[in-house]
C-alpha positions, -999 to +999 in steps of 0.1 A: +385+818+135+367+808+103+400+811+083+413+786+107+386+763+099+390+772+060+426+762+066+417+731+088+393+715+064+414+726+028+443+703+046+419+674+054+404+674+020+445+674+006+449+647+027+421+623+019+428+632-020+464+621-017+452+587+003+429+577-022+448+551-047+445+561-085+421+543-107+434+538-142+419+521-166+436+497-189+451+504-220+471+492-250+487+506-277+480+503-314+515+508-335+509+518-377+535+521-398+559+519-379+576+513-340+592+545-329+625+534-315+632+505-342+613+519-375+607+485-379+581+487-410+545+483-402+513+482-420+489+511-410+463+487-398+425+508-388+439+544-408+421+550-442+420+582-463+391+599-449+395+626-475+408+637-509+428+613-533+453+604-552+485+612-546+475+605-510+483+575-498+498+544-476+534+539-483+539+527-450+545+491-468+576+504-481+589+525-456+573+559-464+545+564-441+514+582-444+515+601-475+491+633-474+492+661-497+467+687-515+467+716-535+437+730-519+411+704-508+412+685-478+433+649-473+431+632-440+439+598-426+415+587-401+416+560-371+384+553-354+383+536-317+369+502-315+340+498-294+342+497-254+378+517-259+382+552-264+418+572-277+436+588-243+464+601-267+488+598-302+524+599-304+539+597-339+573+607-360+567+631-388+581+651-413+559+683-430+560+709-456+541+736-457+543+757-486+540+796-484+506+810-499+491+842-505+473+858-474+437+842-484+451+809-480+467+791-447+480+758-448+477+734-421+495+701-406+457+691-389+460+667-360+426+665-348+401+643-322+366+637-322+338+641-292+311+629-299+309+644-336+331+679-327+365+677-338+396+701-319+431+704-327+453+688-305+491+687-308+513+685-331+487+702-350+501+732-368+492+764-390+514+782-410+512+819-416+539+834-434+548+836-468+579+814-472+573+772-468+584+756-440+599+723-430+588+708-398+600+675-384+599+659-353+615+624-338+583+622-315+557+647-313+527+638-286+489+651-283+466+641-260+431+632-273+411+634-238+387+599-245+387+610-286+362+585-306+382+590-336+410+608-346+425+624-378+457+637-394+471+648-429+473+684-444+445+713-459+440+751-464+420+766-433+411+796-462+398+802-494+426+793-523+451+772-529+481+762-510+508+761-540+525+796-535+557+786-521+555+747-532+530+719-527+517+709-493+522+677-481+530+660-447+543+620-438+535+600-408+562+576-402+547+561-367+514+565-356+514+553-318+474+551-305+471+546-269+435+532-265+418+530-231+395+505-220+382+499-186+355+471-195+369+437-181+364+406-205+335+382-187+343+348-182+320+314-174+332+286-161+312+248-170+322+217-151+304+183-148+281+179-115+281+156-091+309+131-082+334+129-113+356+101-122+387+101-150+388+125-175+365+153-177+355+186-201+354+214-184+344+245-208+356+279-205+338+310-221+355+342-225+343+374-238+355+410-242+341+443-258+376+463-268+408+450-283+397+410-270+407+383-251+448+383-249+447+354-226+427+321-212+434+302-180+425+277-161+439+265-123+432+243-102+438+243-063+453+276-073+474+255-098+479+266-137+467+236-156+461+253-191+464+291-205+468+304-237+475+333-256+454+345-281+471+374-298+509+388-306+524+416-294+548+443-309+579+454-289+568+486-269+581+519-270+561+543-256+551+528-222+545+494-204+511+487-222+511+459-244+515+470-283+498+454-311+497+466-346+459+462-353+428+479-333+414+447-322+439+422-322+427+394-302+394+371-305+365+388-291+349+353-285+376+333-269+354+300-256+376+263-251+371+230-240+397+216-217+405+180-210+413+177-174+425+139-158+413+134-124+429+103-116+460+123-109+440+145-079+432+134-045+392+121-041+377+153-024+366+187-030+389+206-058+385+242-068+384+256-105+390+293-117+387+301-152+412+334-158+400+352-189+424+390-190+417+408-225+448+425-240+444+461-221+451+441-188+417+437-173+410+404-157+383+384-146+376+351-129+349+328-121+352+297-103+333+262-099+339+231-075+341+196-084+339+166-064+363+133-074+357+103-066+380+078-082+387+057-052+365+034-031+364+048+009+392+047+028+388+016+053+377+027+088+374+006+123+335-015+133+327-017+169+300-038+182+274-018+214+247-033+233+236-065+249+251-098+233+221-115+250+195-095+236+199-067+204+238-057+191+243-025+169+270-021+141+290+012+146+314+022+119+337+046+120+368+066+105+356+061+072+365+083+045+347+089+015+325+108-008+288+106+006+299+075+019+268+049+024+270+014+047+253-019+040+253-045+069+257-085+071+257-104+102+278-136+105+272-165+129+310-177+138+324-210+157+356-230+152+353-237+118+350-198+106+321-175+103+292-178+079+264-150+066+231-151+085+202-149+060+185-119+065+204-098+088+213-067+069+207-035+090+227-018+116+210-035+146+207-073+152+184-091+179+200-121+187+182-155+177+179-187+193+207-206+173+231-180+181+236-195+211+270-209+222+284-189+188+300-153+184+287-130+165+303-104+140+292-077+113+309-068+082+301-032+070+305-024+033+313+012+034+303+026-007+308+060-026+311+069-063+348+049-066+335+018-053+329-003-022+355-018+006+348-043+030+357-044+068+345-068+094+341-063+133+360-082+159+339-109+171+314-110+201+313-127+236+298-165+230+262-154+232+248-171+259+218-198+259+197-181+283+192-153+267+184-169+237+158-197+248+120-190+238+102-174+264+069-193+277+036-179+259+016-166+289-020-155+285-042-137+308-083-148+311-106-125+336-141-138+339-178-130+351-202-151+364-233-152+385-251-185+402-224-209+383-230-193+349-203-175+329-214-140+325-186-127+301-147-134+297-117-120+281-086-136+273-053-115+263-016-120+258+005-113+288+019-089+298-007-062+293-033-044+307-074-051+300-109-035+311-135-057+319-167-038+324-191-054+345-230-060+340-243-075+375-251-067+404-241-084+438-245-077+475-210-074+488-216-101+518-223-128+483-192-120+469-171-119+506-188-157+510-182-168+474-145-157+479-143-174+516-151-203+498-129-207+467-102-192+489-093-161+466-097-125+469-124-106+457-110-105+423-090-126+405-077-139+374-064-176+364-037-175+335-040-200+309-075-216+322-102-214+302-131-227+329-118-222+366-133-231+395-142-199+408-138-169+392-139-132+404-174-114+416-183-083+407-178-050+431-203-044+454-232-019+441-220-015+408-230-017+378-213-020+342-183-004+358-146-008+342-119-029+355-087-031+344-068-062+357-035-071+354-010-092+383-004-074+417-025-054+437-047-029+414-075-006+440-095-028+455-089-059+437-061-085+437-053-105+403-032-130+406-011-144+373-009-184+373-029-195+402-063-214+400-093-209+431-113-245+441 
């Protein structure tokens, strides 16, 4: 039973592994001296002689390679990784001899890498032991340098003595093919004007990277390329798919621009912009701004006219297109002989005047954004009609006291409204049921528009300085009548 399970969970495990996609990092190639497949000649751009001297030396200038030979100390080449990238492997074409040597002394084609400060062999690396030289010679010879900082090649005695017994030590490097990885993608900003933008505009685009630079620089629009460059050469490639350069860092590590970009050509609206910034191991990154154009004045819409053409009309635009679009009003008084602006009517909502009568009205709307302003008018209104637009009578409302003939206290407000009155007498109810027998009114009332009536309203039986609020119509107790007179 448990082996089952053992077995059960050992497949799972497989399975997830082989479903989970590969992460590689990116990587290019540096080629020195020369490509592999075309010995096209190349300098040996980042390799210097680490150690020993002369005879050592570049001759890959004319054709000869990496020149390393000793008669007992140490000469080696060495490339170092540029920072952010680190050495996955080196393939190169050589040709060695090794002369034999007595037993004390062992000579050595050293291919080495570094780790943090420790060097190992790795291949073509090779040691010779017997007593007779040998030749050794390869088209393509590959060692793989597991993340090296640094690497190292040319020839030296791994014991005590010289290596001279059968001949003189020496080994040439004809291609030295680095494959550099670098997982670090270049950063990128992206700077465009704000707000609405009209005509031609800068938009600024900063690129970065921290290995072998920026190989490329792109912008699009709308998912459109509108400007890329290429920063750096290439080499034709022999050894994989990676781009090949012939220097360590070949490309700009700062890579900033300023493009020029015409917006008359685009649409008014939103657009999208995506700077594109992809360093030369293949890594890419993208950042990505809006801007709003606004060349053009709104598109024209339709004006409707709502509400009473005797009383208030409203102004209601609509199917306007623009950019933050904003409306301005004017009111026009129109007849036979056309339609002219009425001073002072600019907002959305008109009460209609007394002159308007026997006219139609209309609105123009001036619809604005960042590209200008267009004008559209509404169709014109019913004749408005005189009625509605003749003054309306000013009405006022006076409720009195008064006691034996004498005004007590009055109050006199516009109509229609509502007033309290509070009262400061006292009366026996059967006085004020006689008083109002004889004017003929009710036991309270109110004249409209007279300042001294001939009878006014008595106070409510057994009270004193008690509120009351008249107005027209029947209100408790009390009756107030609006434009009759008592007496």
């Amino acid at each position: 039973m448990n082996t089952r399970i053992l077995l059960i969970s050992f497949l799972a495990a497989a399975a997830l592994a082989a479903a989970a996609p590969s992460a590689r990092a990116g990587s290019y190639v540096v080629v020195g001296c020369s490509d592999l497949g075309t010995q096209a000649v190349r300098p040996a751009s980042g390799w210097y002689l680490a150690a020993g001297g002369h005879p050592s030396r570049d001759d890959c200038g004319a054709g000869g390679g990496l020149y390393a030979t000793s008669g007992g100390t140490p000469n080696l080449f060495r490339f170092d990784a540029p920072a952010g990238t680190s050495i996955s492997r080196l393939v190169t074409a050589y040709r060695a001899h090794l002369s034999a040597a007595a037993p004390w002394a062992l000579p050595a084609l050293v291919v080495e890498a570094a780790h943090a400060g420790t060097w190992e062999s790795i291949p073509p690396a090779w040691t010779q032991y017997l007593g007779v030289p040998i030749e050794l010679g390869a088209d393509r010879a590959e060692g793989a340098a597991r993340a090296a900082d640094a690497l190292r090649i040319g020839v030296r005695c791994d014991r005590f003595g010289p290596c001279v017994g059968g001949g003189q030590l020496l080994a040439r490097f004809f291609s030295l093919a680095v494959e550099l990885s670098d997982n670090h993608a270049p950063t990128v900003g992206l700077s465009s004007p704000g707000g609405h933008v009209q005509e031609a505009i800068a938009v600024v685009v900063a690129a970065r990277d921290e290995g072998g630079g920026v190989y490329e620089r792109a912008l699009d629009l709308d998912g459109r390329r509108v400007a890329a460059a290429h920063l750096c050469s290439t080499v034709p490639s022999t050894i994989g798919a990676q781009r090949h350069v012939d220097r360590p860092v070949p490309c700009p590590l700062e890579a900033p621009a300023t493009i020029p970009l015409e917006t008359r050509t685009l649409s008014d609206g939103a657009h999208r912009l995506v700077a594109r910034a992809e360093d030369v191991a293949g890594n890419v990154r993208t950042s990505s701004a809006r801007i709003v154009v606004d060349n053009l004045p709104p598109r024209p819409g339709r004006v409707t006219l709502t509400g009473d053409p005797a009383e208030v009309l409203i102004a209601q635009p609509t199917g306007f297109r623009g950019e933050e679009t904003t409306y301005d009003y004017r009111w026009e008084r129109c007849d036979a002989a056309g339609c002219a602006e009425i001073g002072g009517a600019a907002s959305q909502t008109y009460g209609v005047r007394p002159r308007d009568a026997g006219h139609r009205l209309r609105v123009v709307v001036i619809a604005t954004d960042g590209g200008g302003s267009v004008r559209v008018a509404s169709e014109q209104s019913e004749p408005i009609p005189a009625s509605a637009s003749a003054p309306r009578p000013s009405e006022h409302l006076t409720a009195w006291l008064e006691r034996a003939g004498r005004h007590l206290h009055h109050a006199t407000v516009t109509w229609p409204t509502r007033s309290s009155i509070r009262t400061g007498v006292r009366a026996s109810a059967s006085a004020a049921r006689s008083r109002a027998r004889r004017c003929g009114c009710s036991s309270a009332s109110a004249a409209v528009g007279s300042p001294s009536p001939a009878c006014a309203p008595a106070a409510t039986a057994g009270s004193r300085r008690s509120p009351a609020s008249v107005r027209p119509g029947r209100s408790g107790s009390r009756t107030v009548r609006r434009g009759s007179r008592c007496g």
